[in-house]
C-alpha positions in Angstrom: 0.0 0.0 0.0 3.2 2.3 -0.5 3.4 3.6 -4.0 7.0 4.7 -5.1 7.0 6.3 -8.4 9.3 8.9 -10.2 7.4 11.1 -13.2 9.5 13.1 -15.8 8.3 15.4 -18.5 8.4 13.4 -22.0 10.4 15.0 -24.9 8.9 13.1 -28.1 6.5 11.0 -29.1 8.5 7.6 -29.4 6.9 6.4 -26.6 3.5 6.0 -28.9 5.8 3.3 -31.4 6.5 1.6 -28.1 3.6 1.1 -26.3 2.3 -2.2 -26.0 -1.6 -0.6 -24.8 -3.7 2.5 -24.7 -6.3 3.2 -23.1 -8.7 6.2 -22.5 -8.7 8.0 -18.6 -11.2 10.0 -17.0 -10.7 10.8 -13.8 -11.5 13.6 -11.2 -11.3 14.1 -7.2 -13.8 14.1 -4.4 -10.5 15.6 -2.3 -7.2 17.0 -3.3 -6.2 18.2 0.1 -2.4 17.4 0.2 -2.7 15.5 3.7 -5.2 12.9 1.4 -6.4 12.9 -2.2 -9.3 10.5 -2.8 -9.5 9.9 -6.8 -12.4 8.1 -8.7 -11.2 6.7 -12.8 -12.5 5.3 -15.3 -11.0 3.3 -18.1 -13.2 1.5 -20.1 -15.7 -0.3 -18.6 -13.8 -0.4 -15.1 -13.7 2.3 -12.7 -11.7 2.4 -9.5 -11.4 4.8 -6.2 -8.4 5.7 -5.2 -6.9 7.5 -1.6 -3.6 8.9 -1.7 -1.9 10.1 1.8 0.9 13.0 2.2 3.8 12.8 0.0 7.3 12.4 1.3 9.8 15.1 1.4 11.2 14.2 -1.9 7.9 13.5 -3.7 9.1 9.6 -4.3 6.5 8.3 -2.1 3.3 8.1 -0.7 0.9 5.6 0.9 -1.7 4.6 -1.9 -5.2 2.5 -1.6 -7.3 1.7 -4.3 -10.5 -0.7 -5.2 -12.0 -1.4 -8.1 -15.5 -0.5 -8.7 -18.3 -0.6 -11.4 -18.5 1.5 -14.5 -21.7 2.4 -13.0 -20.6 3.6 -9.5 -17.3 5.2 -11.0 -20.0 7.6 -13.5 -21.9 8.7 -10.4 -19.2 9.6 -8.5 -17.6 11.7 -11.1 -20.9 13.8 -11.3 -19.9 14.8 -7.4 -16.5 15.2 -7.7 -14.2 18.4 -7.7 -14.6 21.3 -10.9 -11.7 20.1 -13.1 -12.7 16.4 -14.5 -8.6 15.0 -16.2 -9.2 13.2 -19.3 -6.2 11.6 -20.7 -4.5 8.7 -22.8 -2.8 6.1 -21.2 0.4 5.0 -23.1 2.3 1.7 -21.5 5.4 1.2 -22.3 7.8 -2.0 -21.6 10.9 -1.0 -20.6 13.4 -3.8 -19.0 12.1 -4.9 -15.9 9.6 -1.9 -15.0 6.6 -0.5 -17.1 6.9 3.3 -17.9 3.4 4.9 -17.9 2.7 8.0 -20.4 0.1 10.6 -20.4 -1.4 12.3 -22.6 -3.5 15.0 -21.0 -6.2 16.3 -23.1 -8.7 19.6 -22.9 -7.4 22.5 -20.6 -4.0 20.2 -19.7 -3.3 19.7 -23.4 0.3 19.3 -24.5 1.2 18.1 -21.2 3.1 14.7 -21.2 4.2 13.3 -18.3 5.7 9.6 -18.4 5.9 8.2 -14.7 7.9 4.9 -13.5 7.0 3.2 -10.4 9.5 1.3 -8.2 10.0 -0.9 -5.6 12.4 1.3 -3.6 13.0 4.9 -4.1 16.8 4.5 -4.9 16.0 1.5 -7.5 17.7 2.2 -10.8 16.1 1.8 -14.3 16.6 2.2 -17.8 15.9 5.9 -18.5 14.2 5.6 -22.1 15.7 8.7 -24.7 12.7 10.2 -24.3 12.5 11.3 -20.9 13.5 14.7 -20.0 13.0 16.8 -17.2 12.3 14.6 -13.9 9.5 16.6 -12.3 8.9 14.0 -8.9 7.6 15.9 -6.1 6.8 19.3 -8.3 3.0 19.3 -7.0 1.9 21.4 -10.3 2.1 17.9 -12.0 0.2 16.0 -9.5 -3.5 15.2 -11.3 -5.1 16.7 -8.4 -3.4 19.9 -8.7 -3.8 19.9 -12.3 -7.6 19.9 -11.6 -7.3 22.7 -10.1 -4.5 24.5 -11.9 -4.1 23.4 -15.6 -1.5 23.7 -17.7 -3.1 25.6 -20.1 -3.3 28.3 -17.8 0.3 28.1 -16.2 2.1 31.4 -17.4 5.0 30.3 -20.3 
């Protein structure tokens, strides 16, 4: 129930050549306070809720629980979550022994992709595909919450 995960900003589209799925997200928050997040997604014809506890100093890791639930439920609860619905797509790439996830965010976050890698211990190495750039871990403008409420379309360039 400990998620350890490093995201990086993603500098071409390689990745898409790569990826072995795809998949369609829409997600939004019944909470985004920073002590807890509680997150409800859809994908497909699956939805799932999701509660996120305080980030550690170096943004690497966080305690994580999450349940799958029906399409169903996952619809109702996004009618009563948070102004700021994400929709992205999911890009899953296969990349030596770890899986490096890439979104695509789409309407107000548009042109945003962040690829994130999750680990078993925060000082695990990887293979650090050509296509990742900038590692943003522990920025919290990239969190999905905070991009909810803050998207990158109206971040000053």
């Amino acid at each position: 129930m400990i998620e350890i995960e490093r995201k990086f900003l993603v500098t071409s589209k390689a990745y898409q050549t790569q990826a072995y799925s795809q998949a369609e997200i829409v997600q939004g928050f019944l909470s985004t306070h920073p002590e807890r997040t509680v997150r409800v997604r859809l994908t497909g014809d699956t939805g799932f809720i999701t509660v996120k506890g305080k980030t550690d100093p170096d943004g690497t890791t966080r305690f994580e629980w999450e349940r799958e639930i029906s399409a169903k439920e996952a619809k109702s609860l996004l009618e009563i979550c948070k102004e700021g619905v994400i929709r992205k797509i999911r890009y899953r790439v296969k990349n030596g022994r770890h899986v490096v996830e890439v979104d695509e965010f789409q309407d107000h976050n548009k042109d945003l992709v962040i690829a994130e890698i999750e680990l078993k211990r925060a000082d695990e190495s990887f293979i650090r595909p050509a296509w990742l750039g900038e590692e943003v871990t522990g920025d919290p403008r990239y969190y999905n919450s905070q991009l909810s409420k803050n998207p990158y379309a109206s971040w000053k360039k």
